[in-house]
N, C-alpha and C positions, 0 to 999 in steps of 0.2 A: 723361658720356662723358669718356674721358681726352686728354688732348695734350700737346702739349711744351712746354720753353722751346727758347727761341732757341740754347742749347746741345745739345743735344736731348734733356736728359733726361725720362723720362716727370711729368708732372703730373697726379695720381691727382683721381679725379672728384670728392671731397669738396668740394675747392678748386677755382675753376673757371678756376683760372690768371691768368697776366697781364692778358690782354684786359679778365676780369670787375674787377680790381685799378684800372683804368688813371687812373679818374679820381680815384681816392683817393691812390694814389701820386703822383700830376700834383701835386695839392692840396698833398699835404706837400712836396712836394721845390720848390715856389713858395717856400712857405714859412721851407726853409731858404736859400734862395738872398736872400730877403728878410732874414734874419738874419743871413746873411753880411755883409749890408748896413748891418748896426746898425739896422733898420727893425722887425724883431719879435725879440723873443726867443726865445732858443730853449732854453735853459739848464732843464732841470725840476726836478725834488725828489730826482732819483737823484742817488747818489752817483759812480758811473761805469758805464763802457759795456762793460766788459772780463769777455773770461770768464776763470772760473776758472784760476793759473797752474797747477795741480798737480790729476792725475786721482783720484778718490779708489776705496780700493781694494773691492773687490766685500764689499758687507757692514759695511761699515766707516761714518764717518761723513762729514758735506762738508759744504761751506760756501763759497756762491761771493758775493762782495759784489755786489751790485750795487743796484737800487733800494730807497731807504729805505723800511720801514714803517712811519716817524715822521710825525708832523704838528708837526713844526718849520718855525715860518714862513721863507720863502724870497722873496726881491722880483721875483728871475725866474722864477718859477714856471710853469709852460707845462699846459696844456689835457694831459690823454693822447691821442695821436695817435690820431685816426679809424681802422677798419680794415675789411674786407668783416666781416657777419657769416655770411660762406658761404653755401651750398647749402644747410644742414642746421639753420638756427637754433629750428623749431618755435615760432616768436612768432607764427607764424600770415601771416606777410610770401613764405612757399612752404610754401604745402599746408598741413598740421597746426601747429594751434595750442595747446600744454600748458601756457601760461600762466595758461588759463582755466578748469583741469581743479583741482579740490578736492583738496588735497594737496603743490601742484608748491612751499608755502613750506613749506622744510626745509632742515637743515643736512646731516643725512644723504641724499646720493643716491647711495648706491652700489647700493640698490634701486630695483626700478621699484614705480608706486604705483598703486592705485587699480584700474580693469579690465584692468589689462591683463597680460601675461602673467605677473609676479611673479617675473622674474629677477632674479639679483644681478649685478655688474659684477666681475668678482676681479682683483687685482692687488695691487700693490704698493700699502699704506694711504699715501695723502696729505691732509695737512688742508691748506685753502687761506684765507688769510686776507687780505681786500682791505678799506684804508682809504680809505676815500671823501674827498677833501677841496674845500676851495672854494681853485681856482685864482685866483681876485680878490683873496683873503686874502693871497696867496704862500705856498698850502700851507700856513697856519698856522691854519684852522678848520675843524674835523669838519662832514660832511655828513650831521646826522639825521637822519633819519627818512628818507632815499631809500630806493631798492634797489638791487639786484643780481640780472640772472640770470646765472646761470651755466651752460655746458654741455660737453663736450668728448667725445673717441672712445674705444673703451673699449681693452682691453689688446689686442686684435685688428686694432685701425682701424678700430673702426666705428661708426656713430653709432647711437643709438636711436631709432626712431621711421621712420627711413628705409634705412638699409642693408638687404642683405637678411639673413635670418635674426634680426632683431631691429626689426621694424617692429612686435612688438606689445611691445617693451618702451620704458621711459621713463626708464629710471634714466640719472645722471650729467646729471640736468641740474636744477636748482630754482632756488627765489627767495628771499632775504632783507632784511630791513629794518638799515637800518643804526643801529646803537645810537650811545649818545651821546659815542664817539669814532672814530662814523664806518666802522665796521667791519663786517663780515659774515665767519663763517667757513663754508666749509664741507666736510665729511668727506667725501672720494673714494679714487679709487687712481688711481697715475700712466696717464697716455694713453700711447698706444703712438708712435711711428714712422711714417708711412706717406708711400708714395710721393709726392714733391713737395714737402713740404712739413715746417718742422723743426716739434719736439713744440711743440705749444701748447695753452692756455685761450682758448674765446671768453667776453665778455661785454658784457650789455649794462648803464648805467647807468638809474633812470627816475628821475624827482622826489619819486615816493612807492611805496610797496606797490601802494596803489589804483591807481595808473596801471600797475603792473610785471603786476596780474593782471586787467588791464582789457586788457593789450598794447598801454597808447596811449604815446602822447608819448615816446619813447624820447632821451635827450637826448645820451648818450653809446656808442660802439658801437666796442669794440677788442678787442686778444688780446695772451694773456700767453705769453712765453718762459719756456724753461727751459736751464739753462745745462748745456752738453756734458758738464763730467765726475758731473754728477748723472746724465743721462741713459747716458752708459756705464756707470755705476755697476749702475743697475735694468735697464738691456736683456742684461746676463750671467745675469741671473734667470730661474726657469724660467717660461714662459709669455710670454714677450716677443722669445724667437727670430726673429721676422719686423721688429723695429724696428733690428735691428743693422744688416743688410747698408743698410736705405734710410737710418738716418742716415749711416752712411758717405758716403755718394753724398752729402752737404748739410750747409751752413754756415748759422749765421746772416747771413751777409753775403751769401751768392746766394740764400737765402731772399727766394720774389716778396714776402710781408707786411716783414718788419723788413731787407731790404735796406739801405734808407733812411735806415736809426737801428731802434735799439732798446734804448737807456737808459733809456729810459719805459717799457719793459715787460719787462726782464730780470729776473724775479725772485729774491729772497733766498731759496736754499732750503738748509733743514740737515737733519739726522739721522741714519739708515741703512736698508738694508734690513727688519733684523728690528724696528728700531723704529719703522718708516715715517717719513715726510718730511715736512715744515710746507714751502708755501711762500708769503711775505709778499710785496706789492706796494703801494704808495700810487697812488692814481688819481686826479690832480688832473682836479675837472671846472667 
């Protein structure tokens, strides 16, 4: 169901708003308060928090700095902040579980796999590339052999598996093992826009493959930003009409997930339209 914030904009049912947020938000914002304090650290592997100064033009290319996707070690290296994994994660934690389903480790999920209805997701090509690292190291040792799932909403807002009209497909969402600098990529097309909430990537970290398609032990659980003038850049595109007017209405900073910070998951993304977009993130865990 949908509801508001305290401003009263609408907060679209994917997200189940603040309320569902409250104790993960509590948790970090303890924690920066504690850092204020010279008590934890809070300093991560990003280079900074800032978006992009300059819009990039429709079609053209971009390039917003933000978190490195080096494994340069770092002495304040920080955890990547916890985040909800939504309504819609399919790890089998609400309702449907496709971690368990032969097929779901792939780099390509822009298709759905296996029985089910064999759509494709269309959009804008993005390849996603996330480096796993060991926070105890200070970001300066790759995470072998874990995983990564990854899942997000397709060019529409909508999830697979659960939204309506695409409850029998599965695409945009798979697993990867992380090779030996820590990495996983994998081949999508940008998410859309929708009500409440700015564009993001969920995902989750595990220890291994076998735990990621067993859906046990999950150890790490956040979501990845994208920064505004990439996102204006692709919502001028045809097919994405419905993401302009709702990121209008939303910032990263009244955004209910990355209010709080969001230098640990602003991603470095480049390219263009017609040659689709990479975007990189280190994920200290």
């Amino acid at each position: 169901m949908s509801g508001h914030h305290h401003d009263g904009t609408e907060v679209h049912e994917h997200d189940r708003g603040l309320s569902y947020d409250l104790p993960v938000l509590a948790r970090r914002r303890m924690i920066r308060l504690l850092a204020g304090a010279s008590l934890v650290p809070l300093v991560g592997c990003s280079a900074d928090d800032g978006d992009s100064a300059s819009a990039a033009s429709s079609g053209g290319s971009s390039s917003s700095a933000s978190s490195s996707s080096g494994t340069t070690g770092n002495s304040e290296c920080s955890v990547i902040p916890n985040e909800t994994a939504g309504p819609y994660p399919g790890d089998g934690s609400n309702g449907v579980n496709v971690l368990k389903e032969s097929g779901v480790v792939r780099s390509d999920i822009t298709k759905s796999f296996g029985d089910s209805a064999g759509g494709t997701a269309e959009g804008v090509p993005l390849t996603i590339t996330l480096t796993v690292v060991d926070a105890a190291s200070g970001c300066g040792t790759p995470k072998e052999g874990a995983a990564v799932y990854l899942w997000h909403c397709d060019r529409d807002g909508n999830y697979s598996l659960y939204s309506e009209g695409v409850t029998e497909e599965n695409y945009l969402r798979g697993v990867q093992e992380t090779d030996d600098k820590g990495q996983v990529t994998f081949k999508s097309i940008f998410p859309a826009c929708y009500t409440g909430r700015w564009p993001h990537i969920h995902f989750e970290v595990y220890g291994s493959l076998e735990d990621a398609t067993a859906a046990t032990s999950i150890t790490n659980t956040s979501q990845l930003a994208f920064p505004k003038d990439v996102c204006d850049t692709v919502y001028a595109t045809d097919g994405y009409s419905r993401s302009v007017s709702t990121l209008g209405q939303l910032s990263l900073e009244t955004d209910n997930i990355f209010s709080d910070g969001y230098d640990q998951q602003l991603a470095t993304v480049k390219g263009s339209v017609d040659a689709g977009y990479t975007a990189t993130l280190t994920i200290p865990v």
